[in-house]
C-alpha positions as CSV (number, residue, x, y, z in Angstrom):
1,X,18.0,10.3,14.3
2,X,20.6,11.3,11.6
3,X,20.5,10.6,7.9
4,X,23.9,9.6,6.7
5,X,24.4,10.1,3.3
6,X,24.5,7.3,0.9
7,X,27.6,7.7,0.0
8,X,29.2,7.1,3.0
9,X,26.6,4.0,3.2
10,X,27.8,2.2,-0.1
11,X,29.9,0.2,0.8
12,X,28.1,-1.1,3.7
13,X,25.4,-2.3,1.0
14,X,28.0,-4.2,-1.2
15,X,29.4,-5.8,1.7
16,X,26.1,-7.1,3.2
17,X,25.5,-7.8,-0.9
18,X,28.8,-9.9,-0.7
19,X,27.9,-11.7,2.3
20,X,24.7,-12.6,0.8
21,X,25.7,-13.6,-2.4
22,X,28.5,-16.3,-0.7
23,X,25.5,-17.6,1.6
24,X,23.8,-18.4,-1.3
25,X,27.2,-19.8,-2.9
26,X,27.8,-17.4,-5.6
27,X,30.5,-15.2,-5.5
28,X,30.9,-11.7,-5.3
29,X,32.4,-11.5,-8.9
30,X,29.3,-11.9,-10.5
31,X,26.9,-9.1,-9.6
32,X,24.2,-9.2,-12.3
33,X,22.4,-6.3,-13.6
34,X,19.3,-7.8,-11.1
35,X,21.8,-7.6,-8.2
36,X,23.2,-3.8,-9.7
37,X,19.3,-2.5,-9.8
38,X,18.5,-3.6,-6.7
39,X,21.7,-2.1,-5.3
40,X,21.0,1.2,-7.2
41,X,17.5,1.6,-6.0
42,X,18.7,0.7,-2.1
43,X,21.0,4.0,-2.4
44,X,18.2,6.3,-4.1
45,X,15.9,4.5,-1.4
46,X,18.2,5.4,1.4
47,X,20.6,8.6,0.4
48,X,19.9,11.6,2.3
49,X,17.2,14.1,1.2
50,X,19.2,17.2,2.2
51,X,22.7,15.9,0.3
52,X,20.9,13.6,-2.3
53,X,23.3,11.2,-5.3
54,X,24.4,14.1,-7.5
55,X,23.4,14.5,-11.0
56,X,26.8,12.9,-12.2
57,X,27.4,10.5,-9.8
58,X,23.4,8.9,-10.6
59,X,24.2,9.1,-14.5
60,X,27.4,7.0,-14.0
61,X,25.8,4.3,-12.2
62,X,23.2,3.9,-15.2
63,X,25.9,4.2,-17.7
64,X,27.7,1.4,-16.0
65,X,24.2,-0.9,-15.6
66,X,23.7,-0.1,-19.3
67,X,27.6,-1.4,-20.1
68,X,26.4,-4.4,-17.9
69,X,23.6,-5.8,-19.3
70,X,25.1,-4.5,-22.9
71,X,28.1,-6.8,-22.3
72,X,26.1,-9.6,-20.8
73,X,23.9,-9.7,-23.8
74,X,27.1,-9.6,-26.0
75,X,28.1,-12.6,-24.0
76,X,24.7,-14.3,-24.5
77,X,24.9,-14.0,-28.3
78,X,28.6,-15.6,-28.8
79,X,27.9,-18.1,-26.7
80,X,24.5,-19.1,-29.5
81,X,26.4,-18.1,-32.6
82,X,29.5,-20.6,-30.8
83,X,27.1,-23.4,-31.0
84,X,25.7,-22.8,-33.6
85,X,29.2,-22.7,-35.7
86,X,29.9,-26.4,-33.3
87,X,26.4,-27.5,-34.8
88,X,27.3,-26.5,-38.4
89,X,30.4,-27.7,-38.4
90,X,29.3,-31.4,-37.2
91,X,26.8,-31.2,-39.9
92,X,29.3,-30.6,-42.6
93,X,31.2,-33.0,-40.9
94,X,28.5,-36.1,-41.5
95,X,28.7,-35.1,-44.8
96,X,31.9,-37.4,-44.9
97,X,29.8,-40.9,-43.6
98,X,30.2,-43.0,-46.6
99,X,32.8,-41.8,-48.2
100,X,36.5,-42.1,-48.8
101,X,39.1,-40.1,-47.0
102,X,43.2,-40.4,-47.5
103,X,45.4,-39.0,-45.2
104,X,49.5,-39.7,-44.2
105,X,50.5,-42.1,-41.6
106,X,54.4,-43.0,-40.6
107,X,55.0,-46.6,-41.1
108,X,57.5,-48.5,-40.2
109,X,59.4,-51.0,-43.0
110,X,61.2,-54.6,-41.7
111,X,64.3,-52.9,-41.2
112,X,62.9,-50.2,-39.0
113,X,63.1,-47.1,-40.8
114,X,60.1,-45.3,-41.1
115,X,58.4,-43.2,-43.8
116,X,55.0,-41.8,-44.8
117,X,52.5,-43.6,-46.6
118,X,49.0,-42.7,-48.1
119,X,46.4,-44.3,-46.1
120,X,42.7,-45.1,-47.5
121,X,39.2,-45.9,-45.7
122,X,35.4,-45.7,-45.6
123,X,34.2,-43.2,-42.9
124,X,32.2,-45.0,-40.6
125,X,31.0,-42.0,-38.1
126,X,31.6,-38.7,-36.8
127,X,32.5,-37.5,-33.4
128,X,32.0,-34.3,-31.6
129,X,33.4,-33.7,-28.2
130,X,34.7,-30.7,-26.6
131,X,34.3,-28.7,-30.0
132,X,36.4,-30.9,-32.1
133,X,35.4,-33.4,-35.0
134,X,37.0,-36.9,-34.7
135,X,36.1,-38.9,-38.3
136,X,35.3,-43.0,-37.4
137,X,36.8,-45.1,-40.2
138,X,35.4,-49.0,-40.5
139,X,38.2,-50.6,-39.3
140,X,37.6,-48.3,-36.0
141,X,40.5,-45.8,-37.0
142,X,39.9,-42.8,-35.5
143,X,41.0,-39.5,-37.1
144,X,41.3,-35.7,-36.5
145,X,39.4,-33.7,-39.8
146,X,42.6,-31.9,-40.0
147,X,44.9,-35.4,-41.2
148,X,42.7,-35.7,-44.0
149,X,44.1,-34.9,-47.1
150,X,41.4,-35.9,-49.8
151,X,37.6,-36.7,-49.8
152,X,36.0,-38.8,-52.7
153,X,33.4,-40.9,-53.4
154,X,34.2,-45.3,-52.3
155,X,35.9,-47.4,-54.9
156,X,34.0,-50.5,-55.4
157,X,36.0,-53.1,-53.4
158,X,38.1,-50.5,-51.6
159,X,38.9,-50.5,-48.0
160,X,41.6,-49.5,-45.8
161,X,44.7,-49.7,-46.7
């Protein structure tokens, strides 16, 4: 019985790879560095001994599982230092419970024209969702961090405007 080459094989292993990976119901865009070894060691496992994976050929493979699992560890890490920066920010965000916030609203006079005033309240609460802040005022205002305009300690007997 002939040997055929691995490299006329290949392919045939990706494909049954493919096939598996969709019974399972993942898809054949993510082949893992577990799912690149195994595929690596089925060609060394099964290449032919008289026309074995050349030098060059065997070095590019690992070269391309080390790019692999270098850029899934990249991945890894921005994904922690991501929510880490979320969990910072909604800590520095907190900060603001207690305290009084301005920011500019349009308003609307009797007459219908409308204008921008300075409005004034007591942060109730923070929100985070999605990675952005939303600041809870007493009266149940809510506001985006980026409308406020100034930060200070309450005035005795000061509320919303």
């Amino acid at each position: 019985m002939p040997i055929n080459p691995m490299g006329g094989n290949s392919s045939l292993y990706y494909e049954d790879y493919v096939r598996e990976q969709r019974a399972k119901g993942t898809g054949d865009s993510e082949m893992g560095k577990d799912a690149f070894l195994k595929l690596l060691i089925t060609q060394l496992q099964n290449q032919d001994p008289l026309d074995p994976m050349e030098d060059k050929e065997f070095i590019s493979q690992m070269a391309n599982f080390s790019s692999l699992e270098q850029m899934t560890n990249m991945n890894e890490n921005m994904n922690k230092f991501l929510e880490s920066q979320q969990q910072s920010q909604f800590f520095s965000h907190s900060d603001m419970i207690g305290k009084q916030i301005e920011w500019q609203e349009e308003v609307k006079n009797e007459n219908g024209d409308k204008r921008m005033e300075t409005m004034s309240a007591i942060v109730q609460a923070v929100k985070f969702k999605d990675g952005i802040a939303t600041i809870l005022t007493e009266s149940g205002k809510e506001l985006s961090v980026d409308d406020i305009q100034k930060i200070a300690l309450p005035n005795e007997g000061e509320g919303e405007e």
